[in-house]
Every structure is written in structure tokens, then in C-alpha cells.
PDB file of N, CA, C and O in Angstrom:
ATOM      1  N   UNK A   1       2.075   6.539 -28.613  1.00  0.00           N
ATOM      2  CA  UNK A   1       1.989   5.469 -27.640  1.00  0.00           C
ATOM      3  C   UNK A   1       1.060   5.885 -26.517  1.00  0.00           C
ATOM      4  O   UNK A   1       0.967   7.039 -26.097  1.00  0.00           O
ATOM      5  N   UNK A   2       0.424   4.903 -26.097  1.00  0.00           N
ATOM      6  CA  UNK A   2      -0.727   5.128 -24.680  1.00  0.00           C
ATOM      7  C   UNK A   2       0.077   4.864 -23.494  1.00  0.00           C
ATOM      8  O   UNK A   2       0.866   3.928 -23.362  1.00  0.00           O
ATOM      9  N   UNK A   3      -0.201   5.798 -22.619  1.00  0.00           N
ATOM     10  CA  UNK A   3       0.776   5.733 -21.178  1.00  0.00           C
ATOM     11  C   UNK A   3      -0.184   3.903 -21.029  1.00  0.00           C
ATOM     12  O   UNK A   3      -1.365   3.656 -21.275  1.00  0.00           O
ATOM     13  N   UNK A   4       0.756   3.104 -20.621  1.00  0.00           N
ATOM     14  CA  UNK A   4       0.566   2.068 -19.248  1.00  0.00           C
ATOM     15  C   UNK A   4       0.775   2.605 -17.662  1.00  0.00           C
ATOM     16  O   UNK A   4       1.643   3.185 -17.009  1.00  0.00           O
ATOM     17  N   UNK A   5      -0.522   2.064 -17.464  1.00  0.00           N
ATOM     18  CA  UNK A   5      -1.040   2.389 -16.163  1.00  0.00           C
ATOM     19  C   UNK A   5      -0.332   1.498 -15.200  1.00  0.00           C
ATOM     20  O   UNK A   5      -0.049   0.358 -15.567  1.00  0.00           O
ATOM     21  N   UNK A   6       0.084   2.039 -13.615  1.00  0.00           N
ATOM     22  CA  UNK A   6       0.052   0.722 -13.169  1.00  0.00           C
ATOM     23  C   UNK A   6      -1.039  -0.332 -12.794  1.00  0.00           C
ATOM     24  O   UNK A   6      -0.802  -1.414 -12.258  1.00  0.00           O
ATOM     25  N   UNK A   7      -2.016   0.044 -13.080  1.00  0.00           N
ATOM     26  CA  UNK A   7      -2.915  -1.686 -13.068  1.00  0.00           C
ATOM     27  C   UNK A   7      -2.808  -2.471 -14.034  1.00  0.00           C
ATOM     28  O   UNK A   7      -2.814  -3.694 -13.892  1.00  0.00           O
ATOM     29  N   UNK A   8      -2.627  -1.520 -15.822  1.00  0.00           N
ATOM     30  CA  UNK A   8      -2.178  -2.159 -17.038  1.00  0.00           C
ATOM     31  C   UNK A   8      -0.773  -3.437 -16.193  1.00  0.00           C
ATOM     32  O   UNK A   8      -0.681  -4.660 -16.087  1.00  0.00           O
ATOM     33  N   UNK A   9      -0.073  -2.451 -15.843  1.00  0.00           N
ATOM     34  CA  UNK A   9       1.047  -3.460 -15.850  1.00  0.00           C
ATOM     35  C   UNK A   9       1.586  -4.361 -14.573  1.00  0.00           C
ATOM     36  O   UNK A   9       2.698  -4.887 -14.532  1.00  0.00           O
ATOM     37  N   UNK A  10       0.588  -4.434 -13.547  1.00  0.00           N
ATOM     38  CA  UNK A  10       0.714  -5.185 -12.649  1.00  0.00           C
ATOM     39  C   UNK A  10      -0.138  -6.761 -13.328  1.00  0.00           C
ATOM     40  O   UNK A  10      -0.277  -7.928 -12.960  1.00  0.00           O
ATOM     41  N   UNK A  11      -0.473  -6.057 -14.292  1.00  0.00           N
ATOM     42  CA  UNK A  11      -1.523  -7.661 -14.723  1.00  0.00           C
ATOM     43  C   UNK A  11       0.218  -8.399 -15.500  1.00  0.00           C
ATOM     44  O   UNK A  11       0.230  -9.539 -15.963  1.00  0.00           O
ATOM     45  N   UNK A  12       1.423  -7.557 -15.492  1.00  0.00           N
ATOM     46  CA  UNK A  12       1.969  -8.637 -16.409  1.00  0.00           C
ATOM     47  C   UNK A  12       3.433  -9.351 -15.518  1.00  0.00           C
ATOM     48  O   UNK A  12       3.650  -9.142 -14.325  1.00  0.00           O
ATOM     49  N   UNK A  13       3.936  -9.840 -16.037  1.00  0.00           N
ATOM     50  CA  UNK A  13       5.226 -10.709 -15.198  1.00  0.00           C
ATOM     51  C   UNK A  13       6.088 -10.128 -14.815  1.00  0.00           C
ATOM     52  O   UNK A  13       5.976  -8.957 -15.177  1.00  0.00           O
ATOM     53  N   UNK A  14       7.025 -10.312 -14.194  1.00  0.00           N
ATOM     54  CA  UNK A  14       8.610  -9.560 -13.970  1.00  0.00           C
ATOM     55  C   UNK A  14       8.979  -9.867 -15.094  1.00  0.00           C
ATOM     56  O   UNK A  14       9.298  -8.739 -15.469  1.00  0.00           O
ATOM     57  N   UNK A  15       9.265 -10.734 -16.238  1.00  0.00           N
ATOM     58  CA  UNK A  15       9.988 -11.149 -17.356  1.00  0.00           C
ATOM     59  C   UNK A  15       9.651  -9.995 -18.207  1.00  0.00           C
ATOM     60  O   UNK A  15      10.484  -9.248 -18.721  1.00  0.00           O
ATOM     61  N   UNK A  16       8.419  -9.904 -18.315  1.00  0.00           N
ATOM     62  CA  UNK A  16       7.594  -9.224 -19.349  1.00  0.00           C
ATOM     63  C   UNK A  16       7.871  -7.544 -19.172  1.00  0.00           C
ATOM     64  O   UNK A  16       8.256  -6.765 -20.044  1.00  0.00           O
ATOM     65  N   UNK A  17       7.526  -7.243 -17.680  1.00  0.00           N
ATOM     66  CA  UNK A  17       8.276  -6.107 -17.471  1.00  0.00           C
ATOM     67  C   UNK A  17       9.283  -5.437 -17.901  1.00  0.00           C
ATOM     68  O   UNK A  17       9.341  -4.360 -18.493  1.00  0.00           O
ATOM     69  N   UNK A  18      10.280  -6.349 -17.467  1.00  0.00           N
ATOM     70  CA  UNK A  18      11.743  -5.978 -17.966  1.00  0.00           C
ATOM     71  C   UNK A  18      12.088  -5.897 -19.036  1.00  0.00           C
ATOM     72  O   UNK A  18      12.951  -5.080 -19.358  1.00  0.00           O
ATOM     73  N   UNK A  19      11.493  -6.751 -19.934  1.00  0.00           N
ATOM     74  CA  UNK A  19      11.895  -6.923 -21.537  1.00  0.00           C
ATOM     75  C   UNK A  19      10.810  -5.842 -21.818  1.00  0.00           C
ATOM     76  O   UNK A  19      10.870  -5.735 -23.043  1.00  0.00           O
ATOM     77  N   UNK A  20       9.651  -4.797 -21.287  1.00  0.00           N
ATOM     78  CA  UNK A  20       9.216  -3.951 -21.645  1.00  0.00           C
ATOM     79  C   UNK A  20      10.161  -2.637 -21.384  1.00  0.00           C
ATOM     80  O   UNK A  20      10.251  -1.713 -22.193  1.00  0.00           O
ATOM     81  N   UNK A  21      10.661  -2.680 -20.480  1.00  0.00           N
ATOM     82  CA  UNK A  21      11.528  -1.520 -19.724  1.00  0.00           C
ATOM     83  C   UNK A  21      12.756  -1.524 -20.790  1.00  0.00           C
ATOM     84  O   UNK A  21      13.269  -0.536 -21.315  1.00  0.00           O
ATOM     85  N   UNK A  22      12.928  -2.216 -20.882  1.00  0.00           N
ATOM     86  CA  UNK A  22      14.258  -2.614 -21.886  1.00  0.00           C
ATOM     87  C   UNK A  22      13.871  -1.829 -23.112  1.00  0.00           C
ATOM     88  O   UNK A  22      14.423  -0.798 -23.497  1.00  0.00           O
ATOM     89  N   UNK A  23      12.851  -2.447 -23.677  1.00  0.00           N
ATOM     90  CA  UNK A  23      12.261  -1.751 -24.868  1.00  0.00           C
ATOM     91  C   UNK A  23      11.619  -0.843 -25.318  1.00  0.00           C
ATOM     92  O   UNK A  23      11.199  -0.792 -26.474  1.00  0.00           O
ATOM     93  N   UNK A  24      11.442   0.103 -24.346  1.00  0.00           N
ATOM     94  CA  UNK A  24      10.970   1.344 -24.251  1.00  0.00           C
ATOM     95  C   UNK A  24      12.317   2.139 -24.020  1.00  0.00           C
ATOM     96  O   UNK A  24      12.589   3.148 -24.671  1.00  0.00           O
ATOM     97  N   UNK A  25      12.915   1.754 -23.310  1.00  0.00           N
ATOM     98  CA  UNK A  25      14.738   2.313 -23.254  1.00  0.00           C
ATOM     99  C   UNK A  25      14.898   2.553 -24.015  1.00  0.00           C
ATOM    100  O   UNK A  25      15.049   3.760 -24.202  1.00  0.00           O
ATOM    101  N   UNK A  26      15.032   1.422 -25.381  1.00  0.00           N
ATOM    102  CA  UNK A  26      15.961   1.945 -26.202  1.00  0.00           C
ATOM    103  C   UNK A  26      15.311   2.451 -27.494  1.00  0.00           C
ATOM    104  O   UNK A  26      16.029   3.069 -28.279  1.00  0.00           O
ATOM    105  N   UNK A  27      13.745   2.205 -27.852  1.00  0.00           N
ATOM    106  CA  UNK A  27      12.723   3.004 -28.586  1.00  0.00           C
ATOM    107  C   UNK A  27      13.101   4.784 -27.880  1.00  0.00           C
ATOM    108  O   UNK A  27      13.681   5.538 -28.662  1.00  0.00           O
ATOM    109  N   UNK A  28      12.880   5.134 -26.977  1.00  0.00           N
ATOM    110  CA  UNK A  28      13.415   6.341 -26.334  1.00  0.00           C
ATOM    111  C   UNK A  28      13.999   7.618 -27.007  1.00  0.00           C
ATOM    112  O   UNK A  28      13.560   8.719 -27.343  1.00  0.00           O
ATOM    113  N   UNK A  29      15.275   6.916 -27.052  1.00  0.00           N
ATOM    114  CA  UNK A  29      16.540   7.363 -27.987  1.00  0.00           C
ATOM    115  C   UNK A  29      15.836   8.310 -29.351  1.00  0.00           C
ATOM    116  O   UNK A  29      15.991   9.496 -29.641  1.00  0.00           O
ATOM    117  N   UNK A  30      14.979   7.169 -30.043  1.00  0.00           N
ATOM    118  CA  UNK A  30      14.441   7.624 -31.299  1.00  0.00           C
ATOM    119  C   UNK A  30      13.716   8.640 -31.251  1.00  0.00           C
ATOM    120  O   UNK A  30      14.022   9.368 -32.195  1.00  0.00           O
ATOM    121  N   UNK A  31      12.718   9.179 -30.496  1.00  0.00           N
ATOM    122  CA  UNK A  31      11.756   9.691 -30.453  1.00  0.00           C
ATOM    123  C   UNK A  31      12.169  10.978 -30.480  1.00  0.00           C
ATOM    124  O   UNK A  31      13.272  11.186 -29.974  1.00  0.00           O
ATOM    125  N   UNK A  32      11.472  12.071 -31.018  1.00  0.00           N
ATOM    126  CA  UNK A  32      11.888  13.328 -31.008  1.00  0.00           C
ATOM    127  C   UNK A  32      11.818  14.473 -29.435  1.00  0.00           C
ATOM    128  O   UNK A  32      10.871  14.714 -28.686  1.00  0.00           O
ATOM    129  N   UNK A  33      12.450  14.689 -29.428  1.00  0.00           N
ATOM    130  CA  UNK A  33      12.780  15.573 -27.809  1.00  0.00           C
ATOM    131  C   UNK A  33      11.315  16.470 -27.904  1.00  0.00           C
ATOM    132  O   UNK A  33      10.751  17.001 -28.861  1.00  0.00           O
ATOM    133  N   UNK A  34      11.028  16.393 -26.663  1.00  0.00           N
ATOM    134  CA  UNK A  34       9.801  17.498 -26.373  1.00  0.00           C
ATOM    135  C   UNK A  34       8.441  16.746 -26.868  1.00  0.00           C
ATOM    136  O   UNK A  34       7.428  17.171 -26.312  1.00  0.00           O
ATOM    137  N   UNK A  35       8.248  15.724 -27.798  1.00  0.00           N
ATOM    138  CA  UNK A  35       7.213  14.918 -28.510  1.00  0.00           C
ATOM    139  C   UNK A  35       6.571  14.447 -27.563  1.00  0.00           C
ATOM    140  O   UNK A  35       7.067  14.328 -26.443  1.00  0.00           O
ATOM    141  N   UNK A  36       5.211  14.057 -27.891  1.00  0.00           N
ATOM    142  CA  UNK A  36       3.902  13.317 -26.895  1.00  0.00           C
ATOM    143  C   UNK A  36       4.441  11.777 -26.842  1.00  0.00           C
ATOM    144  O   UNK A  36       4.072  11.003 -25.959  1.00  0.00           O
ATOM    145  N   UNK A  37       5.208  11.469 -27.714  1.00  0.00           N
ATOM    146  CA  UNK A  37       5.470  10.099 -27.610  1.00  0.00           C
ATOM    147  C   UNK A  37       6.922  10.114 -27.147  1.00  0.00           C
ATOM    148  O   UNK A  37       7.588   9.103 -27.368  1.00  0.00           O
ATOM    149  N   UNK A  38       7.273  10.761 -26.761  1.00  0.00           N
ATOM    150  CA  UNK A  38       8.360  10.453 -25.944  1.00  0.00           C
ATOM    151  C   UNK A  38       7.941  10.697 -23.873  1.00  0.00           C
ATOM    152  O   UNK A  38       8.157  10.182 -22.776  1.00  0.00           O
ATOM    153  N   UNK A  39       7.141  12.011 -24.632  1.00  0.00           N
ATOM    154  CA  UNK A  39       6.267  11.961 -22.581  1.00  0.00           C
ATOM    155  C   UNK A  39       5.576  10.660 -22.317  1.00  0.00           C
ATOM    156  O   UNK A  39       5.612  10.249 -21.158  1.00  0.00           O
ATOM    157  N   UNK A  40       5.064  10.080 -23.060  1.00  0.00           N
ATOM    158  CA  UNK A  40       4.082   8.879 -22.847  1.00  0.00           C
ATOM    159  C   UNK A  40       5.174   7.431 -22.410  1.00  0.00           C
ATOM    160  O   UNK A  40       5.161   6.502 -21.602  1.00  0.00           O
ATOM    161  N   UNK A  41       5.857   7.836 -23.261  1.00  0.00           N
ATOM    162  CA  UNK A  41       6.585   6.669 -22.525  1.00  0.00           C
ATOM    163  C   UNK A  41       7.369   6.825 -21.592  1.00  0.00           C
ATOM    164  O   UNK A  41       7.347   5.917 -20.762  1.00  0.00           O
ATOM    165  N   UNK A  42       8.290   7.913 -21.352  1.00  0.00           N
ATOM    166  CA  UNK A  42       8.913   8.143 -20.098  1.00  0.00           C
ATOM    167  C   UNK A  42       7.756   8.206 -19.049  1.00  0.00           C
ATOM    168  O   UNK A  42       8.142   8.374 -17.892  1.00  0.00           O
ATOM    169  N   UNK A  43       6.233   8.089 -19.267  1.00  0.00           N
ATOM    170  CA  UNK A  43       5.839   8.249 -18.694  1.00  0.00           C
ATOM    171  C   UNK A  43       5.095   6.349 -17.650  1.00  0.00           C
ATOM    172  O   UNK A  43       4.635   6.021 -16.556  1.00  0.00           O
ATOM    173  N   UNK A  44       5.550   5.566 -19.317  1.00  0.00           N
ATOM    174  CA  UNK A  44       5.138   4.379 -19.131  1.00  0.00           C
ATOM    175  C   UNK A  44       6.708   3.710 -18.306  1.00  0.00           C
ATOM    176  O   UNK A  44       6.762   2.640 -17.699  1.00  0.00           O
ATOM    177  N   UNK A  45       7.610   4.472 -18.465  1.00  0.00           N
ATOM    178  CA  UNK A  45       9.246   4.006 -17.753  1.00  0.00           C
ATOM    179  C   UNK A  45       8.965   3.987 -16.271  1.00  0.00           C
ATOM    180  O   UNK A  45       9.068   3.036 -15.496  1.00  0.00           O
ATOM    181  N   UNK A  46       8.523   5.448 -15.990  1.00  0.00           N
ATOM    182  CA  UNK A  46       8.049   5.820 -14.812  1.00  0.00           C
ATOM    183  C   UNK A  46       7.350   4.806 -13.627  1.00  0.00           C
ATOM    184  O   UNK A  46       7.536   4.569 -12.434  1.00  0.00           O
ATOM    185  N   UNK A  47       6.589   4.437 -14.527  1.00  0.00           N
ATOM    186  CA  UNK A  47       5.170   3.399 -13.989  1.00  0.00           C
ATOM    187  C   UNK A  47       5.642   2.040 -13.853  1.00  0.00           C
ATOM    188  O   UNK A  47       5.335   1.216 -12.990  1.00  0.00           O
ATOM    189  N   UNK A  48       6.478   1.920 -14.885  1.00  0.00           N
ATOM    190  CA  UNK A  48       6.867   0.332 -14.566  1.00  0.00           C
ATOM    191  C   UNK A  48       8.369   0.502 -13.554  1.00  0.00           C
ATOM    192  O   UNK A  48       8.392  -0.484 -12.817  1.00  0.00           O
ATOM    193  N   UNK A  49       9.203   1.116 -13.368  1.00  0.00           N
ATOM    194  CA  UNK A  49       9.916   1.268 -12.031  1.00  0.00           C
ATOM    195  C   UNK A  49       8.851   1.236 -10.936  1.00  0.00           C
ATOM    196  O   UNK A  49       9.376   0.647  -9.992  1.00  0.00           O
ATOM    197  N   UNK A  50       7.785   1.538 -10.660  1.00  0.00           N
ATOM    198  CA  UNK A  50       6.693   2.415  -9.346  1.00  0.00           C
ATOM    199  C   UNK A  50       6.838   0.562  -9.375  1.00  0.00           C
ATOM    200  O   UNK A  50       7.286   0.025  -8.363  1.00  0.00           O
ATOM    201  N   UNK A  51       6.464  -0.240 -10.486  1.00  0.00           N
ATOM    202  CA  UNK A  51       5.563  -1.531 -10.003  1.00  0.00           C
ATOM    203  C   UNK A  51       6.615  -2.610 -10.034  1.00  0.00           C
ATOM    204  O   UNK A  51       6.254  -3.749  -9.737  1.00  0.00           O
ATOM    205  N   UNK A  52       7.766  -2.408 -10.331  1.00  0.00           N
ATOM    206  CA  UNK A  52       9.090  -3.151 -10.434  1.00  0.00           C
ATOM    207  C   UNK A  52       9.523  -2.719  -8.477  1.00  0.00           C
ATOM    208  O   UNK A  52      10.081  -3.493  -7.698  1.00  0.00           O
ATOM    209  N   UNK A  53       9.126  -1.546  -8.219  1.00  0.00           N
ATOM    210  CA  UNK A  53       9.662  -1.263  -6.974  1.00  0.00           C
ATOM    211  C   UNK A  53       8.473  -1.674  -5.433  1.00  0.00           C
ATOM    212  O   UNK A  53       8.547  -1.280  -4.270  1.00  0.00           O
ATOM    213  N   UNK A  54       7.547  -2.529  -6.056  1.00  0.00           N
ATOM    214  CA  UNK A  54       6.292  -2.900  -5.183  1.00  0.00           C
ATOM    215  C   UNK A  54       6.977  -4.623  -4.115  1.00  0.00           C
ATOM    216  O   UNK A  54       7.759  -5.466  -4.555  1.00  0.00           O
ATOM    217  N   UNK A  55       6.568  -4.612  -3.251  1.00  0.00           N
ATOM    218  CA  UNK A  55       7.193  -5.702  -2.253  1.00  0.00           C
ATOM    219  C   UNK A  55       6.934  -7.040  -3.128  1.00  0.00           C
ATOM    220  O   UNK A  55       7.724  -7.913  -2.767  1.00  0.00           O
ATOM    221  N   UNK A  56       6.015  -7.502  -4.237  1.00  0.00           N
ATOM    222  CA  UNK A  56       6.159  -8.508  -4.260  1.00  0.00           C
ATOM    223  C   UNK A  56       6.734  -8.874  -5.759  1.00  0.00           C
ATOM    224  O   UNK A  56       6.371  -9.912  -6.312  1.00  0.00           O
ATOM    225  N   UNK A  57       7.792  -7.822  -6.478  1.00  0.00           N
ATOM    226  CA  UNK A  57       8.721  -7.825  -7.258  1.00  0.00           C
ATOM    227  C   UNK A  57      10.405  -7.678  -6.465  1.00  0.00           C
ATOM    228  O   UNK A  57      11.470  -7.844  -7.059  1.00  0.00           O
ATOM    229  N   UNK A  58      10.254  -7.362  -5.146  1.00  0.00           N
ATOM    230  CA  UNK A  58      11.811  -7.499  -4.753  1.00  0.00           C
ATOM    231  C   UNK A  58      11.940  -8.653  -4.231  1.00  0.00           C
ATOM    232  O   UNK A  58      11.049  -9.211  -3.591  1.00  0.00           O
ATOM    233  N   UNK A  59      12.915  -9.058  -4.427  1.00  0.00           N
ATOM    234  CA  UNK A  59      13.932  -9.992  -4.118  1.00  0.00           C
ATOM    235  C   UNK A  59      13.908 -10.539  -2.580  1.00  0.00           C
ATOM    236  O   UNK A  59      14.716 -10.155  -1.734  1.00  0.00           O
ATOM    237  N   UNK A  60      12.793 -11.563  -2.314  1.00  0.00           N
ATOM    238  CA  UNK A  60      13.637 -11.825  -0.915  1.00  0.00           C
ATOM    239  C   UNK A  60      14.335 -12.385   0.183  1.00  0.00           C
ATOM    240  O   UNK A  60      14.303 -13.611   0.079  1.00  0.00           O
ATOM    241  N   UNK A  61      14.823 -12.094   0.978  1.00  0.00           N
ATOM    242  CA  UNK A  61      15.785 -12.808   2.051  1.00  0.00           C
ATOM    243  C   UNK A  61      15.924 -13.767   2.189  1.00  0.00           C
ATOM    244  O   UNK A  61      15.005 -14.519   1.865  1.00  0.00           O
ATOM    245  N   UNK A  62      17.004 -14.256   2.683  1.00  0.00           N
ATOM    246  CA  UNK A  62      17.294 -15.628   2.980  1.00  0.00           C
ATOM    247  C   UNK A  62      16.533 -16.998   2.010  1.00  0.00           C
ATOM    248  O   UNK A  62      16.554 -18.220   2.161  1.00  0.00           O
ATOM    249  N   UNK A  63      16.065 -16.337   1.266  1.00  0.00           N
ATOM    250  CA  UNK A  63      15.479 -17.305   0.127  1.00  0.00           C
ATOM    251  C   UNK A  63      14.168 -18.049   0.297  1.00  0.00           C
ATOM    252  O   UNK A  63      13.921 -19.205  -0.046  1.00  0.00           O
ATOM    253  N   UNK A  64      13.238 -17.017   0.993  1.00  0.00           N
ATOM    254  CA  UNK A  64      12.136 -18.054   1.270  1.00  0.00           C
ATOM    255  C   UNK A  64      10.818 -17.769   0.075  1.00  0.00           C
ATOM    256  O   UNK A  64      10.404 -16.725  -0.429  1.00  0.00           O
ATOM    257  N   UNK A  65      10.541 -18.735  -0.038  1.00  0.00           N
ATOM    258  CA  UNK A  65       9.651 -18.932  -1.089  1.00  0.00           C
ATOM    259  C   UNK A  65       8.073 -18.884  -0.119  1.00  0.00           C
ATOM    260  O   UNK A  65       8.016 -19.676   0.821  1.00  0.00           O
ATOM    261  N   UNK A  66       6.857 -17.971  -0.370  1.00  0.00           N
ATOM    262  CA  UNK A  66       6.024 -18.512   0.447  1.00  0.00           C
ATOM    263  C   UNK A  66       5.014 -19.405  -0.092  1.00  0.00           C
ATOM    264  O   UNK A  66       4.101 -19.973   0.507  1.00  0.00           O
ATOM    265  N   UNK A  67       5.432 -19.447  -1.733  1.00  0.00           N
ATOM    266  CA  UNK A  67       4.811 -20.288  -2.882  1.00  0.00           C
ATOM    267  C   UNK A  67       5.202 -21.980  -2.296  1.00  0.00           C
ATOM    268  O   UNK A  67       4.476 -22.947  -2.526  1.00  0.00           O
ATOM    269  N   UNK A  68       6.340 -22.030  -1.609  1.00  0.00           N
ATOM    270  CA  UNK A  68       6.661 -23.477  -1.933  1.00  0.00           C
ATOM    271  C   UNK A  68       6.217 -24.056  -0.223  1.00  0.00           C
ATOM    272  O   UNK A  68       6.375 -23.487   0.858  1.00  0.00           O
ATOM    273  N   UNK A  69       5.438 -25.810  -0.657  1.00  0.00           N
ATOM    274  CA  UNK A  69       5.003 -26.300   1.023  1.00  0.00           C
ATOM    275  C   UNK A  69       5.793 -26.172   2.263  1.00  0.00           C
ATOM    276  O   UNK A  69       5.329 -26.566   3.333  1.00  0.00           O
TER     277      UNK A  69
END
């Protein structure tokens, strides 16, 4: 597997994210301990928390939308 970068993955959705995070989770498991494809993706886990944890993926306050008129 090729590490995702965070610019790779700021190009994609919160949906898409998560159901990537998800699925690299549990691909994980499989992979053999110490393997390049298990660094690559803990390495792609890594990266998508960094861009899951960026201000305009949290959640915010009081519910204001700055999308809406």
C-alpha cells in the first residue's frame, strides 16, 4: 500500500474519510507485524486522524453553519 498524504486526503470528504479509517482498521489486523504494509498504513491511519483533527472537520458550536444565508 502507498502512504496517503495529507493533501491526498484533504481532497476527500468526512464520509469518505471515515469509511477509509474504518477500513484500514480492520485490513490492519491482517497484515503481518513488522511488514512495509502494515507501516504504510498505520502510517496512512496517522494522516487521516492529523486531517480528521483540522478546524474544518470538527464539529461546531452552537450549530452555526457558515455555508447557510
Amino acid at each position: 500500500m502507498k502512504v496517503l498524504t495529507i493533501t491526498e486526503l484533504l481532497c476527500l470528504t468526512l464520509i469518505e474519510l471515515t469509511e477509509l479509517h474504518a477500513s484500514l482498521s480492520i485490513q490492519l489486523a491482517e497484515l503481518p507485524e513488522g511488514s512495509s504494509e502494515q507501516a504504510d498504513t498505520l502510517a496512512t491511519l496517522q494522516n487521516i486522524r492529523a486531517v480528521l483533527a483540522r478546524p474544518e472537520f470538527l464539529p461546531r458550536r452552537g450549530g452555526h453553519n457558515p455555508l447557510s444565508p
